[in-house]
N, CA, C and O of each residue as an XYZ file, in Angstrom:
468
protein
N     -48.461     42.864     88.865
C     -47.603     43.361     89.920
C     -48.417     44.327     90.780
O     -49.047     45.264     90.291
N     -48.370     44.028     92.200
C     -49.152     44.836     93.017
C     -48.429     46.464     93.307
O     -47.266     46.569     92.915
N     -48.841     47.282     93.737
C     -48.733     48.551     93.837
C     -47.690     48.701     94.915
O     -46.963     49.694     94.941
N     -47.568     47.353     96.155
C     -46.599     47.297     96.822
C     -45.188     46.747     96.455
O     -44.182     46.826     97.160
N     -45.334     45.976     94.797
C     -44.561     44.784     94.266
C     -43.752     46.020     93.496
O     -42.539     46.054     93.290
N     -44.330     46.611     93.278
C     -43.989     47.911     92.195
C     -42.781     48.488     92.927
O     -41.667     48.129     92.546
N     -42.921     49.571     94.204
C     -42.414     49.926     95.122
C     -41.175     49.025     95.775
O     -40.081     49.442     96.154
N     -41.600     47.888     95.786
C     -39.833     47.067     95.923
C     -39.234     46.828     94.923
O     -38.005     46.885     94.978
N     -39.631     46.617     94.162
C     -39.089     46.299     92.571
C     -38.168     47.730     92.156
O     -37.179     47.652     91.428
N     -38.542     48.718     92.600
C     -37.795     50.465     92.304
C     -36.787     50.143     93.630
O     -35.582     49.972     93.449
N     -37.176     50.100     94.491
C     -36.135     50.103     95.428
C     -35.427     48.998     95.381
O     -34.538     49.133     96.221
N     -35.321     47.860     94.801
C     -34.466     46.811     94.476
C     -33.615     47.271     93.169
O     -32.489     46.807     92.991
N     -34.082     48.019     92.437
C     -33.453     48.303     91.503
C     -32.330     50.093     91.404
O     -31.500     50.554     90.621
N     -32.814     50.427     92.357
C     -32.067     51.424     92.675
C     -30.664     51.309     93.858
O     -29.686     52.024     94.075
N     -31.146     50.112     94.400
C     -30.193     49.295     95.261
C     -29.352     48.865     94.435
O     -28.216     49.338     94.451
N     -29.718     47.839     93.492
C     -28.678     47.621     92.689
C     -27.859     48.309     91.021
O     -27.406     47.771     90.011
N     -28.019     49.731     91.495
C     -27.272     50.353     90.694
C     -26.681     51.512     91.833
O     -26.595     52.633     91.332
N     -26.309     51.438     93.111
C     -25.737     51.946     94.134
C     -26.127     52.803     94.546
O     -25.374     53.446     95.277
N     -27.706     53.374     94.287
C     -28.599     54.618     95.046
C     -27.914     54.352     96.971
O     -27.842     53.389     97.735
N     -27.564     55.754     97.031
C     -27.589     55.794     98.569
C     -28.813     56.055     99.156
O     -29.799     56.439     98.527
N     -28.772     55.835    100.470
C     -29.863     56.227    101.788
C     -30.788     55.998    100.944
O     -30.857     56.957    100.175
N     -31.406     55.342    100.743
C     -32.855     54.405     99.773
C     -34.278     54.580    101.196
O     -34.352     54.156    102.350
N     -34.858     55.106    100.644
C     -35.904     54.864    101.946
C     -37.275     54.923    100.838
O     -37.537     55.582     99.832
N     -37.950     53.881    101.609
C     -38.870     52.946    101.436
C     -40.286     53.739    102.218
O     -40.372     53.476    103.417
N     -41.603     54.859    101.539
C     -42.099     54.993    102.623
C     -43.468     54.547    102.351
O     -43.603     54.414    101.135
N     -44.695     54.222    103.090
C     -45.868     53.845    102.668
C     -46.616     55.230    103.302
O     -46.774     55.478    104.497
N     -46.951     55.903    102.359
C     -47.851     57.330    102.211
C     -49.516     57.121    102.246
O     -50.189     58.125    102.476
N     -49.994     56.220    102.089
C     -51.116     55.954    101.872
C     -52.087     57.025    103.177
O     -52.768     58.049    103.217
N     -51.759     56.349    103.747
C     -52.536     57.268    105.118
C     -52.163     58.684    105.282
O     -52.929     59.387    105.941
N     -51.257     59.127    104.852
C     -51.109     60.360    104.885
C     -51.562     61.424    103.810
O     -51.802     62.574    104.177
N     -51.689     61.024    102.382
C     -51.945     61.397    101.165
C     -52.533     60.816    100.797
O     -52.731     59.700    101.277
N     -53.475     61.532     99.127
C     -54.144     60.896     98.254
C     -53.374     60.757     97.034
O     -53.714     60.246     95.967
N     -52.089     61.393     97.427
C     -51.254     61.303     95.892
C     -50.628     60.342     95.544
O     -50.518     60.197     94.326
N     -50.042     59.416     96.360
C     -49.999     57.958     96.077
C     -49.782     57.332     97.695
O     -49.828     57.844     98.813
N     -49.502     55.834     97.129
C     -49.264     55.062     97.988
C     -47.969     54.712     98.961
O     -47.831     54.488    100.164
N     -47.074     54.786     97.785
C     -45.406     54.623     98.157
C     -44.871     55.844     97.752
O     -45.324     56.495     96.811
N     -43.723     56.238     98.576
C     -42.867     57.283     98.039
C     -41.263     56.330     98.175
O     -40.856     55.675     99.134
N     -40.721     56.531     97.049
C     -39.306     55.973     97.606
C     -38.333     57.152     97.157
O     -38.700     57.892     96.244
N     -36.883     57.378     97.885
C     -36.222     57.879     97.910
C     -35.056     57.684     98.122
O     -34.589     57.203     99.154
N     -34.275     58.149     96.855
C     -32.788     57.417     97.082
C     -31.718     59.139     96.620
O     -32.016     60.253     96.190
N     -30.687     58.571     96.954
C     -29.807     60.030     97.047
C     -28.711     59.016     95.451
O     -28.712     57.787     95.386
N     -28.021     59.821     94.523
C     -26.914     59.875     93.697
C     -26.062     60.563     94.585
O     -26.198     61.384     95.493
N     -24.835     59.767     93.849
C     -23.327     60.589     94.450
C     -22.932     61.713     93.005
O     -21.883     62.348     93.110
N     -23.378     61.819     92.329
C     -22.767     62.977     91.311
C     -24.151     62.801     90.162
O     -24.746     61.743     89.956
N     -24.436     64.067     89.546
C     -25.807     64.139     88.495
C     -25.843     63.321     87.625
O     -26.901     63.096     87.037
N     -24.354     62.475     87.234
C     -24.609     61.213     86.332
C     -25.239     60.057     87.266
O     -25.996     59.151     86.918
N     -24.878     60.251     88.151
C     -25.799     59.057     88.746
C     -26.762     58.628     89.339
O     -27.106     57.511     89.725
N     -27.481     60.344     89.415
C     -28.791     60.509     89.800
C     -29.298     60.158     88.306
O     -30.224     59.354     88.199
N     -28.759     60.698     87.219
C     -29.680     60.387     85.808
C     -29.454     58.851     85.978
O     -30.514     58.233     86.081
N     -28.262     58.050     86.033
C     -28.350     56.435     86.002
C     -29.299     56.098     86.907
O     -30.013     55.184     86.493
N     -29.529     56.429     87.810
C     -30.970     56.122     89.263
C     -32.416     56.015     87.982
O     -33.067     55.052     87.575
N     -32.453     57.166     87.735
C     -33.876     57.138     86.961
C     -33.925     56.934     85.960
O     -35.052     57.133     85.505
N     -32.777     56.387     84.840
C     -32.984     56.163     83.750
C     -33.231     54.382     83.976
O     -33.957     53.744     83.213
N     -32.543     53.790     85.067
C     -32.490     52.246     85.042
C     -34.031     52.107     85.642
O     -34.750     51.156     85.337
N     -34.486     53.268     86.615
C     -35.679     52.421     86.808
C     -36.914     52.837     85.734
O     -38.016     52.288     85.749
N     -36.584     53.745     84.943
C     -37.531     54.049     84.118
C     -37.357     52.598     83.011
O     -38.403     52.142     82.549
N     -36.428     52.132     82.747
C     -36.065     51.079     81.721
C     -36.267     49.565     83.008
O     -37.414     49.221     82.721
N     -36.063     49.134     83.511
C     -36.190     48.179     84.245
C     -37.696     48.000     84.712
O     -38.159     46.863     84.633
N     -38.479     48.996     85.178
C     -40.120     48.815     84.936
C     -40.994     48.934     83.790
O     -42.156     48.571     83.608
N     -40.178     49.513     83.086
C     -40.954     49.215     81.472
C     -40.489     47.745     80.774
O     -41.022     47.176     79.822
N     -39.441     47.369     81.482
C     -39.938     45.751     81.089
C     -40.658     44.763     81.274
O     -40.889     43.672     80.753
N     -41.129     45.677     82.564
C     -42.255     44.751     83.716
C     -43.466     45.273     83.134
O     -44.515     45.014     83.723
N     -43.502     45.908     82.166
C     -44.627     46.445     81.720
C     -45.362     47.513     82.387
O     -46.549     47.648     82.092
N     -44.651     48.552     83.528
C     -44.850     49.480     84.048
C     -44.232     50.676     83.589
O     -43.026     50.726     83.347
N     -45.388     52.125     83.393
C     -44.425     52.942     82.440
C     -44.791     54.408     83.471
O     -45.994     54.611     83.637
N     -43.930     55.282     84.064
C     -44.514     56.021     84.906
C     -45.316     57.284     83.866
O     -44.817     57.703     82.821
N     -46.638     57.740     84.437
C     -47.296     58.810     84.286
C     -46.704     60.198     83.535
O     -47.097     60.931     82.627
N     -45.429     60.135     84.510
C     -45.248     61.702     84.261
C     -43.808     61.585     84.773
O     -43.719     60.845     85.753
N     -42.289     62.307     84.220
C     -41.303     62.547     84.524
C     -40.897     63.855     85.120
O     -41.440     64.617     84.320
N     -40.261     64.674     86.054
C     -39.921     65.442     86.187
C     -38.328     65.734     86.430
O     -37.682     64.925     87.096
N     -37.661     66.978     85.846
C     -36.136     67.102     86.291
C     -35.256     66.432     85.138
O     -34.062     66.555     85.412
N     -35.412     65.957     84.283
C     -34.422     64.869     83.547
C     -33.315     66.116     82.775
O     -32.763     65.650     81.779
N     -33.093     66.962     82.954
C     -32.839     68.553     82.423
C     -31.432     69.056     83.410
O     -30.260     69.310     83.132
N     -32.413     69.041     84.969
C     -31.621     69.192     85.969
C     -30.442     68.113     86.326
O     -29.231     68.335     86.317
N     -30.930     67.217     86.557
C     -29.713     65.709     87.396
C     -29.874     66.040     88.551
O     -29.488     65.006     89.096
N     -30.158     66.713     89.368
C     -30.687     67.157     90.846
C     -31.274     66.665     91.785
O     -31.028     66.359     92.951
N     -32.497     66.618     90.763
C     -33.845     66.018     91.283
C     -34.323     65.739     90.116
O     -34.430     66.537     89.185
N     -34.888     63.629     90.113
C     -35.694     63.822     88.633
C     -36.661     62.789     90.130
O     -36.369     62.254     91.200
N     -37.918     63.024     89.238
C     -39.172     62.682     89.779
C     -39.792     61.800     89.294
O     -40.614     62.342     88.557
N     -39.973     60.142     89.229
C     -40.825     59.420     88.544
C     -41.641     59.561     89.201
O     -41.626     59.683     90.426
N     -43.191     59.574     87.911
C     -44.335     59.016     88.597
C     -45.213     58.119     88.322
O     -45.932     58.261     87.333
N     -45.303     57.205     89.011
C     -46.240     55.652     88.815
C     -47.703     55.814     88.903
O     -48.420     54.913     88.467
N     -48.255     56.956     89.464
C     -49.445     57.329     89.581
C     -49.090     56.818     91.455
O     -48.607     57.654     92.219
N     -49.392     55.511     91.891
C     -49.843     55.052     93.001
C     -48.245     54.826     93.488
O     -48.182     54.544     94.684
N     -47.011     54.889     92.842
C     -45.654     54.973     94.042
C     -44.864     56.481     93.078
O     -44.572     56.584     91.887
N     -44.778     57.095     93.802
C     -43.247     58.331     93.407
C     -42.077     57.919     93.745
O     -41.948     57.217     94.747
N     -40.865     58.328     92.870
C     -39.582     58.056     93.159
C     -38.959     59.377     92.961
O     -38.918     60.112     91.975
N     -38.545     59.474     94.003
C     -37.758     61.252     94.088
C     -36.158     60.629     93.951
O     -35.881     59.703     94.712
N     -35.273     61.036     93.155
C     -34.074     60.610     92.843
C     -33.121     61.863     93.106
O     -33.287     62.742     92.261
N     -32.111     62.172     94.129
C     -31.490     63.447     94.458
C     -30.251     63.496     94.145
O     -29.791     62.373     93.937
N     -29.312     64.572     93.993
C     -27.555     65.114     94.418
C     -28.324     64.859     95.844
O     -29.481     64.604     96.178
N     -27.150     65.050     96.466
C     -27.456     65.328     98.149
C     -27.476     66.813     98.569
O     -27.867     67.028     99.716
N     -27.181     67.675     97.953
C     -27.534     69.171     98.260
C     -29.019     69.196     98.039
O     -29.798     69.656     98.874
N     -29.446     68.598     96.690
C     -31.001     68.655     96.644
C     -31.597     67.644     97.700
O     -32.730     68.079     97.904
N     -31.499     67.034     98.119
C     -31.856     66.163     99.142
C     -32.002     66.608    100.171
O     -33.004     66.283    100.809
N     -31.105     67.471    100.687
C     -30.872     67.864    101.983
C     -31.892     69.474    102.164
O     -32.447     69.956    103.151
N     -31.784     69.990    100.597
C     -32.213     71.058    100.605
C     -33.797     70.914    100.902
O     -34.514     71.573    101.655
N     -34.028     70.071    100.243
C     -35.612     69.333    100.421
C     -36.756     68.753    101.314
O     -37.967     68.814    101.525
N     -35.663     68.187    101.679
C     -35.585     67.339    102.743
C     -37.050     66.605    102.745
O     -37.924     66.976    103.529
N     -37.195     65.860    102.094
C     -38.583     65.191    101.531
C     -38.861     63.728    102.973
O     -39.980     63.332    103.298
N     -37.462     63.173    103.614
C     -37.490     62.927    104.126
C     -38.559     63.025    105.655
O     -39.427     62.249    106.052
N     -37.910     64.642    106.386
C     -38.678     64.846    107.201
C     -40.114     65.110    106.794
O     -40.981     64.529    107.446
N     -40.568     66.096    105.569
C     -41.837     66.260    104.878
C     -42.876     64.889    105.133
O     -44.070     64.971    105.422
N     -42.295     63.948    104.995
C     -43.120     63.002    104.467
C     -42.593     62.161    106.254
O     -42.787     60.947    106.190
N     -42.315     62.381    106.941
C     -42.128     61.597    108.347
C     -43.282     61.113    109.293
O     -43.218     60.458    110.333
N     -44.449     61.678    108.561
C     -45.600     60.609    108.799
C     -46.327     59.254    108.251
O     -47.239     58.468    108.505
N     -45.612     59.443    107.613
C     -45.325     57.999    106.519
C     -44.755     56.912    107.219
O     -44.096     57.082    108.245
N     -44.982     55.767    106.703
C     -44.202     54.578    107.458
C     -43.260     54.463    106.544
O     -43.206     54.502    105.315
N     -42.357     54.278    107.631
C     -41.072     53.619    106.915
C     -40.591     52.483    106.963
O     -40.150     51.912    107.960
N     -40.677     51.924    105.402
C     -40.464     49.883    105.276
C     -39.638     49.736    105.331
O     -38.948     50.315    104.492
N     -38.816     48.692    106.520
C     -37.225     48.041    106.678
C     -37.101     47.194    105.097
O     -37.706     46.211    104.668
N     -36.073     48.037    104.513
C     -35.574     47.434    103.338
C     -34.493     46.706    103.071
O     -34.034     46.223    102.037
N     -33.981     46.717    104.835
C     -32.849     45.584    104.614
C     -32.886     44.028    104.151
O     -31.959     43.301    103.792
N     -33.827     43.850    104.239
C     -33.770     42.449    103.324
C     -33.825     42.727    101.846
O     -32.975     42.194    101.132
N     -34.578     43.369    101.411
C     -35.343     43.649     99.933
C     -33.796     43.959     98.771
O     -33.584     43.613     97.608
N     -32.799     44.914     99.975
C     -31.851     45.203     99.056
C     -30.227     44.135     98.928
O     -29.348     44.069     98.068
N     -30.510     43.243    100.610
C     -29.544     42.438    100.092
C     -29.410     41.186     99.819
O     -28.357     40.770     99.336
């Protein structure tokens, strides 16, 4: 699975467990810390933990296991890391508070409307 295959595969899978505002970004040119960043918002801290627990279990079947976890404590913000894609998983207060969105607005952003329906 390519490093870009990876990155839709999280955002296909966060799509289909009802992650809101899902954004898709390619970081490469902007950073050395990875390649993809994706970002999806939960509607309540159980479902920010369901966001990152399905993709932590749904890429470890693919035989992908992320690096390093952050937040699983909070429900807020949990942080997978793939090494070469991040998945920032939010409440929307942490989201907004963050705003990782604009941070990272030199990034491209991949039309994921096909990918998710």
């Amino acid at each position: 699975m390519t490093i870009k295959e990876q990155a839709i595969e999280i955002t296909r899978i966060l799509s289909s467990k009802l992650g809101q505002d899902i954004k898709l970004l390619e970081i490469a040119d902007v950073t050395v810390i990875a390649d993809y960043m994706v970002i999806a918002t939960g509607r309540s801290s159980t479902q920010v933990k369901a966001l990152a627990d399905e993709v932590e279990y749904k890429m470890s079947e693919k035989g992908v296991e992320p690096s390093h976890i952050e937040g699983h404590r909070s429900n807020s913000w949990i942080l997978l890391d793939y090494v070469d894609v991040i998945v920032n998983v939010f409440n929307e207060e942490a989201r907004e508070f963050y705003n990782l969105d604009r941070l990272w607005q030199d990034g491209k952003e991949i039309d994921i409307t096909e990918i998710i329906n």
